[in-house]
Structure formats: structure tokens, C-alpha cells
PABARO-237445 format. One record per residue (C-alpha): residue number from 1; z, x, y. Coordinates in pm, 1 decimal, decimal comma, m for minus. Example, Ala and Ser with C-alpha at 12.3 -4.5 7.8 and 13.67 -1.06 7.14 Angstrom:
2
+------+----------+----------+----------+
| resi |        Z |        X |        Y |
+------+----------+----------+----------+
|    1 |    780,0 |   1230,0 |   m450,0 |
|    2 |    714,0 |   1367,0 |   m106,0 |
+------+----------+----------+----------+
This chain:
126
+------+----------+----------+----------+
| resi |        Z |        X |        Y |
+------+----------+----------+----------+
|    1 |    756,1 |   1798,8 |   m114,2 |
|    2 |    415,0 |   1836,9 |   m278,9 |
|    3 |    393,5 |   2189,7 |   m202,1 |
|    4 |    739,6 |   2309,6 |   m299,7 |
|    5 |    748,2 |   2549,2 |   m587,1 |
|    6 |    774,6 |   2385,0 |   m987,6 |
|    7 |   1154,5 |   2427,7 |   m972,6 |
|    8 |   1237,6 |   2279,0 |   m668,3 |
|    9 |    964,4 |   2007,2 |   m710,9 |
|   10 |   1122,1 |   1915,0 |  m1031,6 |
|   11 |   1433,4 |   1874,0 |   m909,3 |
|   12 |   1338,7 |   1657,2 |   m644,8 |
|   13 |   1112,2 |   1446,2 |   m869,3 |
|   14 |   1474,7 |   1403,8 |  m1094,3 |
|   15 |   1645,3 |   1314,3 |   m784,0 |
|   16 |   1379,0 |   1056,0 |   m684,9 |
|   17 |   1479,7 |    934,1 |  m1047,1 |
|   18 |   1105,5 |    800,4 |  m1061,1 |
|   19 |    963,8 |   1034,6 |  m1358,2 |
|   20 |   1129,1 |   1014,8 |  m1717,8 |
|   21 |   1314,3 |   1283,4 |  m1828,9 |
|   22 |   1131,8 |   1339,1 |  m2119,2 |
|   23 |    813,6 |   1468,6 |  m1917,9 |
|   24 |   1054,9 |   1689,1 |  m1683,4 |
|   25 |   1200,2 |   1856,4 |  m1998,8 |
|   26 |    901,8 |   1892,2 |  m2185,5 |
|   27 |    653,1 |   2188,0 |  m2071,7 |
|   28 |    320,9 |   2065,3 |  m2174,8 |
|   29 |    350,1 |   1709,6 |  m2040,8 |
|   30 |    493,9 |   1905,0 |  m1681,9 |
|   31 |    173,3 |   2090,1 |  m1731,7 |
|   32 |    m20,9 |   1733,2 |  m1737,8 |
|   33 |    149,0 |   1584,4 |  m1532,0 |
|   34 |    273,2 |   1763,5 |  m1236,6 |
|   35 |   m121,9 |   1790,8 |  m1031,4 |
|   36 |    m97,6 |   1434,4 |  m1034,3 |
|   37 |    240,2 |   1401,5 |   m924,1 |
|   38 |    149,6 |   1689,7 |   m667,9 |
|   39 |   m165,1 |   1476,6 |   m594,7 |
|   40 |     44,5 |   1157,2 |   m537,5 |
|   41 |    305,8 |   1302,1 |   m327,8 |
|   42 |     27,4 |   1487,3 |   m109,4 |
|   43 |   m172,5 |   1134,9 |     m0,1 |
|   44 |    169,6 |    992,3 |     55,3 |
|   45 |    277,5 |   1292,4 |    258,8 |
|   46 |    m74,8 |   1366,9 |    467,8 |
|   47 |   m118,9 |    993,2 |    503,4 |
|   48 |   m208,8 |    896,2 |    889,3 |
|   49 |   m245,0 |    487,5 |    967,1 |
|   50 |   m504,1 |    376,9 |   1188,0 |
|   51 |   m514,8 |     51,0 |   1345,9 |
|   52 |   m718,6 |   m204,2 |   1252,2 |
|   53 |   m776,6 |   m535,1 |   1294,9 |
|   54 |   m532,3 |   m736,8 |   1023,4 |
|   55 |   m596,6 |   m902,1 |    735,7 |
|   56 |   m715,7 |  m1250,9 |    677,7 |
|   57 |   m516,6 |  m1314,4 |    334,1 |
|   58 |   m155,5 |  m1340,5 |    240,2 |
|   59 |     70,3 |  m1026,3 |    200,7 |
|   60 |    383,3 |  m1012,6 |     10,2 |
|   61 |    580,7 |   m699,1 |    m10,3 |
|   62 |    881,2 |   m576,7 |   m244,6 |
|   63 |   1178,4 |   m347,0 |   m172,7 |
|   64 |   1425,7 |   m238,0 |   m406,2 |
|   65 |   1776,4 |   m350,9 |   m263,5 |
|   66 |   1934,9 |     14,3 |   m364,3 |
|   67 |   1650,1 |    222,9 |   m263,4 |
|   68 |   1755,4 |    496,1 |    m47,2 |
|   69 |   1365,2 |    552,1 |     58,5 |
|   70 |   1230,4 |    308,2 |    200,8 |
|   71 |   1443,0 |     88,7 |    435,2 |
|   72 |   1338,4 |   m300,4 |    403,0 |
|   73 |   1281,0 |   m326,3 |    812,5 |
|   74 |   1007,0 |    m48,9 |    671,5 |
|   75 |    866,3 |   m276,0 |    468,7 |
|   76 |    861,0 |   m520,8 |    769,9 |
|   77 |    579,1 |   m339,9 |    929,7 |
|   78 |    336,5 |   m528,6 |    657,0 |
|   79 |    412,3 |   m814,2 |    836,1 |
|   80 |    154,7 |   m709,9 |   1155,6 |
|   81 |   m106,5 |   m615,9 |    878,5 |
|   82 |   m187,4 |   m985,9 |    834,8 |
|   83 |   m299,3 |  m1290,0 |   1026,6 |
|   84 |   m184,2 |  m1530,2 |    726,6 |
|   85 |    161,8 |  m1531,9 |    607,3 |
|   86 |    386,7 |  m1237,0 |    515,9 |
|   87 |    703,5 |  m1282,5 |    262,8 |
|   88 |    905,0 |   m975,6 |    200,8 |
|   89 |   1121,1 |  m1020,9 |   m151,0 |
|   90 |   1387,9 |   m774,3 |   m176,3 |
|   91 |   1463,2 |   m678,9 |   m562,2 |
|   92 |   1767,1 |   m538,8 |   m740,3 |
|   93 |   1710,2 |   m161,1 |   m841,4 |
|   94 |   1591,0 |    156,7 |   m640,8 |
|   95 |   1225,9 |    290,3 |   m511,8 |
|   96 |   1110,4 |    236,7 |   m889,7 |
|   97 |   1253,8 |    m80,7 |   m963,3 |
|   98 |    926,6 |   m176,0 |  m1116,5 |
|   99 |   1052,8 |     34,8 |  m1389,1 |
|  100 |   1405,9 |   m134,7 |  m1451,9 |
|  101 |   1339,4 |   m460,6 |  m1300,7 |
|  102 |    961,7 |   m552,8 |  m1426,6 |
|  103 |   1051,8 |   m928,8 |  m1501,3 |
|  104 |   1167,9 |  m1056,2 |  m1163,4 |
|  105 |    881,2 |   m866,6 |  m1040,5 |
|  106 |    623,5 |  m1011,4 |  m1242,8 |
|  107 |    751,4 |  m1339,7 |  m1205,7 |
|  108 |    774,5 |  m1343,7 |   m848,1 |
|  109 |    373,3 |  m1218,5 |   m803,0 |
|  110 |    282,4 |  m1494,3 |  m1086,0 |
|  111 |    454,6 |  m1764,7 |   m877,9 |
|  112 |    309,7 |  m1661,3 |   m547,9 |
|  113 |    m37,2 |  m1611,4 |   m714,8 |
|  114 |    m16,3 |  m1981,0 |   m843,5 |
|  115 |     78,3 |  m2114,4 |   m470,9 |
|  116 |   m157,7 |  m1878,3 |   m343,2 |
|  117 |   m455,1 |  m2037,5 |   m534,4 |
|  118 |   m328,4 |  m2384,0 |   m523,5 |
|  119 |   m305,1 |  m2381,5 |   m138,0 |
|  120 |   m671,5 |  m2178,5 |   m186,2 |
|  121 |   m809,0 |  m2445,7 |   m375,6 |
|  122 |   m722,9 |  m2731,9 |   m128,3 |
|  123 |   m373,5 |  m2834,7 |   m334,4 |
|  124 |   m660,3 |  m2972,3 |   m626,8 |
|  125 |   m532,5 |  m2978,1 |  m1019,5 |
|  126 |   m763,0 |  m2805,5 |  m1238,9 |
+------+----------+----------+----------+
């Protein structure tokens, strides 16, 4: 996709539904804004994993429920990329539903931040 021609880029980035219309209607912010969206869709695109030993910390990932992207048993891989726990939290909304679902979000990282550094700090009130 990074490499398709302006037109046909655009209309993929509308069907992604990730980039606000006003900036794919509006020359000079396309201008701005499409090498970085080229950029971004290129180190997604070229992207190869390589093994490696996994991760000593907690990983929590999050899936939009109507995303038609990424698949949540996709987002299960994660779970081999750590030797603590994994939690996978599925959220209402599509690939950006960090856009039109920021509370749940936000709340869900603040609550398993706080168990995170209460387990971290030996279950001790500060």
C-alpha cells in the first residue's frame, strides 16, 4: 500500500477510516502528511520479526472488536513475547478505536498500571 500512487493511496487510507477527512480533502495537509503516512505504512509493510528471547515484564494487548485488520487470535501471538503474564482486552470500535473509544482505553492501561506497580512494589501502600 505505501507505494501505490496518491489516488489510490488515498482511497485506501479513507477505507482504513484511520485518517480524518479533513486532511484527505485538504491539499496542503495531504502534502504534510502523506510521507509520513507513506513512512508508517512502509515499516509496517517491510517489517520482518526475529526471534528473541521474551520479555521479562507484563504485556497487555488491545483489539478493536469490529476491526476487519487485525484478527484478535493475531493479537494472541503477544502472548509468546513474554515470560510474565499476557491479558488481551478486546475493545468496541475498529483498527483505530483509540480514536472513538479513548476512555475505556485509558482506563483499562491506568488500572493495569496501578496492579502492575502494586504487585511491583511487593502489594505495599504508599
Amino acid at each position: 500500500m505505501h507505494q501505490l500512487p496518491d489516488a489510490e493511496f488515498i482511497t485506501e487510507l479513507r477505507r482504513l477510516s484511520g485518517t480524518p477527512e479533513l486532511v484527505l480533502q485538504d491539499r496542503d495537509l495531504l502534502d504534510l502528511f502523506l510521507p509520513l503516512l507513506r513512512a508508517d505504512l512502509a515499516v509496517y509493510e517491510t517489517y520482518l520479526y526475529t526471534a528473541a528471547a521474551p520479555l521479562d515484564c507484563p504485556i497487555t494487548v488491545f483489539g478493536g472488536l469490529q476491526d476487519r485488520c487485525v484478527a484478535p487470535e493475531a493479537l494472541e501471538a503477544w502472548r509468546d513475547q513474554t515470560s510474565s503474564t499476557f491479558t488481551s482486552r478486546m475493545l468496541p470500535g475498529n483498527h483505530f478505536f483509540i480514536h472513538s473509544d479513548r476512555q475505556p482505553l485509558l482506563q483499562a492501561i491506568a488500572r493495569d498500571l496501578t496492579l502492575f506497580l502494586h504487585q511491583a512494589s511487593g502489594g505495599q501502600q504508599r
